[in-house]
N, C-alpha and C positions, 0 to 999 in steps of 0.2 A: 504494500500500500504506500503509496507517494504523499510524502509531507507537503502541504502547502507552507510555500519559502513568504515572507511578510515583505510588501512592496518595502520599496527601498527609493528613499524620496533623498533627492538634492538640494542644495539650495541654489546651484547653477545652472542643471541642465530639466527640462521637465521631462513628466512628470512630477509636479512641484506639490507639497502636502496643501496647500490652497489653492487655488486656483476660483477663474471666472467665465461664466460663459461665454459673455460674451456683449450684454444688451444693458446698456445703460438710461436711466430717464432721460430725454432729451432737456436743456435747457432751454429757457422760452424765448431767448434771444435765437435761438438755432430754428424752434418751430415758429416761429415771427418771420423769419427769415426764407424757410420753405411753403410757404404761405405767401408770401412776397412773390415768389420763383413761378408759384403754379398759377399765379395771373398772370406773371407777365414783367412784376413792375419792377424785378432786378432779374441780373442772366442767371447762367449758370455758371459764368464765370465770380460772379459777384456772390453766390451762394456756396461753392466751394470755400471759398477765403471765409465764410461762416464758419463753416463744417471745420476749414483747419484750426481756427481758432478754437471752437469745442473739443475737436480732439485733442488738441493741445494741454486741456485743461482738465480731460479726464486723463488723460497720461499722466499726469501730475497727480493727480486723485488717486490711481492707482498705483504708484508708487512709494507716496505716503500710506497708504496704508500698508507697505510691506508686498504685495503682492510681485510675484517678477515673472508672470505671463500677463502681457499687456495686448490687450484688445483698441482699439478705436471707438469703443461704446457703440458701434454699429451705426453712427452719426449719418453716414451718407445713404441711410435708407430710411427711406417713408416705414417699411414691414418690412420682415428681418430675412423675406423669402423672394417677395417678388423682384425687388431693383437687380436682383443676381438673374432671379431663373427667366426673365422677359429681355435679358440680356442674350439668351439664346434664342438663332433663327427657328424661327417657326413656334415659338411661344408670344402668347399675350394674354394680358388679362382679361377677365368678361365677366363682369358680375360677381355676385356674390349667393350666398346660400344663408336666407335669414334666419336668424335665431336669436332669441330672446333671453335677457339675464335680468335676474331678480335681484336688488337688495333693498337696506330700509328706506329709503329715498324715493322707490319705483323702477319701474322697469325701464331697460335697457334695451331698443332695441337697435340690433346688430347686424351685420351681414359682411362676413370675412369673405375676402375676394378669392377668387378661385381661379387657375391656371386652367387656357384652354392651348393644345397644340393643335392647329391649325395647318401646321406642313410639317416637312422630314426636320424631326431637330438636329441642330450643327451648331456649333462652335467658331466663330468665323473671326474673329478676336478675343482679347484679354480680357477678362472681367474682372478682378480682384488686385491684379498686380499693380496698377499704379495707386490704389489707395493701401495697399500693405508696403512698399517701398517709402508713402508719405510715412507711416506709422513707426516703419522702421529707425526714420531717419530724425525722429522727435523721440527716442526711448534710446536706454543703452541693455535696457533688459531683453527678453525674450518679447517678441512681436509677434501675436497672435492674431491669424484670422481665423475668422466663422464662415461655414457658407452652407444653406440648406441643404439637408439630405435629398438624392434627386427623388425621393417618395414623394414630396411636396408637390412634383407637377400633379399627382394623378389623385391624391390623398383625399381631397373633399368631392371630387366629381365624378372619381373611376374612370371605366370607361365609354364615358357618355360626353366629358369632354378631351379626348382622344380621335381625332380625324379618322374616320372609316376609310377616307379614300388616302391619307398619306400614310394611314397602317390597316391595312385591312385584316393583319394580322398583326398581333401584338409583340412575340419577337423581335422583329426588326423595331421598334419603338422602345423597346426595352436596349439591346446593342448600340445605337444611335445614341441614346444618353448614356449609359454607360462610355463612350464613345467621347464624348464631349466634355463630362468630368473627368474623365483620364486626362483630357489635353488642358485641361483648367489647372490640374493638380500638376503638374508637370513642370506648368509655368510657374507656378508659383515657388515649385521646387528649387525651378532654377535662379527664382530669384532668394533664394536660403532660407526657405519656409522649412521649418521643421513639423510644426505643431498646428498641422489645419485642424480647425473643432468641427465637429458636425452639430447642426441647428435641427431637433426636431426630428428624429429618426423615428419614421413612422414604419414600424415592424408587421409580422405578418401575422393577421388575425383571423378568425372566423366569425362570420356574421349568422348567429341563431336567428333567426325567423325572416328575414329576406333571402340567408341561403343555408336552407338545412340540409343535409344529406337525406335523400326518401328512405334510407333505410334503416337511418339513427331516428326513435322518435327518441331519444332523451337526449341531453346536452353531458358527453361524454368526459371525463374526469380530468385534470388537467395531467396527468401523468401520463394518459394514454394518449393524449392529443403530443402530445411533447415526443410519444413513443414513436408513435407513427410520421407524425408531422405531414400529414395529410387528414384532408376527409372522405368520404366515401364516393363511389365512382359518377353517380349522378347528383342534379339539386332541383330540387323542383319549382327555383322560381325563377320567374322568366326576366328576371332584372340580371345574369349572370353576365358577364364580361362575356365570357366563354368555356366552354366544360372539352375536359383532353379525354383522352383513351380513359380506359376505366385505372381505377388504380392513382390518379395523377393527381395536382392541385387543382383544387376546384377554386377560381376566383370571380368577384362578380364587386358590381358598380359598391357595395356596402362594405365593401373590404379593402384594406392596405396590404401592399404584397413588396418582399424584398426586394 
């Protein structure tokens, strides 16, 4: 039987015993300022020199406190998913998916936006490397970035906002961003990124009662789901992405998949 050996934390290199994700409150001089940008009434030249001055100051903030994986507070995005993933061709936004939040003040209504790919995704420039290069070059610590897990294009919509005609099979839509993050990751490698984080890793689930296996009527124990790592060879409801040979994963529009 194999000992498990206790991580072993540096004060130099990470893995660091604290760390941060990544997302900081913005200050209201920075959303004043992206507010400004999306009328019209400064550029995005003039909004960036915002943003550097905020990161500036969360770099400072996190360093004071001791921390030495430093982020950028994620300042140069509106949501901590789309300004990366609509960075890639053949993605854009479209809407959102309403849902409502209670607390004692009243309700909240909401409607987080949702990725739709529209054509073949590609990678056709840089995304990340000139704002980790700024980050870099205001810290003397370790400079971290974040960038969505690619689950996030498909996570709230399945595949009903996935293009039939530029995937009529899902496959090549899965390769293609796999594809594309590989050449994100790469760059940024080569600009001496040690430490990408992932934002939001949405794993792979089963959906009881939109998609149940016809041959499970009970919801099967977590150990044997973990055992098998599949579910049964049909589903009976007609919202499924798609159902393989028998035996295989069954995925469908209510589900997040690797």
């Amino acid at each position: 039987m194999m000992n498990a050996q206790p991580q072993a934390f540096s004060a130099a290199r990470p893995p660091f015993r604290a760390d941060h994700v990544g997302s900081f409150l913005r200050p209201k001089f920075l959303l004043d300022a992206r507010e400004q940008a999306s009328r019209g009434a400064i550029t995005a030249a003039a909004l960036r020199e915002v943003e550097d001055r905020a990161i500036r100051e969360i770099v400072q903030y996190q360093q004071d406190l001791g921390l030495r994986g430093i982020t950028d507070g994620e300042f140069r995005r509106s949501y901590f998913h789309i300004d990366f993933l609509t960075q890639l061709d053949g993605v854009v936004e479209k809407g959102g998916i309403p849902v409502k939040f209670h607390k004692a003040s009243g309700d909240i209504d909401y409607a987080p936006p949702v990725m739709k790919v529209i054509d073949q995704v590609r990678r056709s420039r840089a995304i990340q490397r000139r704002d980790f290069e700024f980050l870099k070059s205001v810290t003397d610590r370790t400079a971290k970035v974040t960038i969505p897990s690619p689950t996030m294009l498909h996570f709230r919509g399945g595949r009903d906002v996935i293009s039939l005609v530029a995937y009529p099979d899902l496959e090549p839509f899965y390769a293609d961003v796999a594809k594309a993050y590989a050449q994100e990751i790469a760059d940024l490698a080569a600009a001496i990124s040690r430490v990408p984080g992932w934002r939001r890793v949405a794993t792979s689930r089963w959906c009881w009662g939109w998609c149940q296996p016809s041959s499970t009527s009970s919801r099967p124990s977590m150990s044997s789901r973990r055992a098998s790592n599949r579910p049964s060879d049909t589903c009976r409801s007609s919202k499924c992405a798609y159902r393989r040979s028998a035996g295989s994963r069954v995925r469908c529009t209510a589900t997040t998949w690797r």
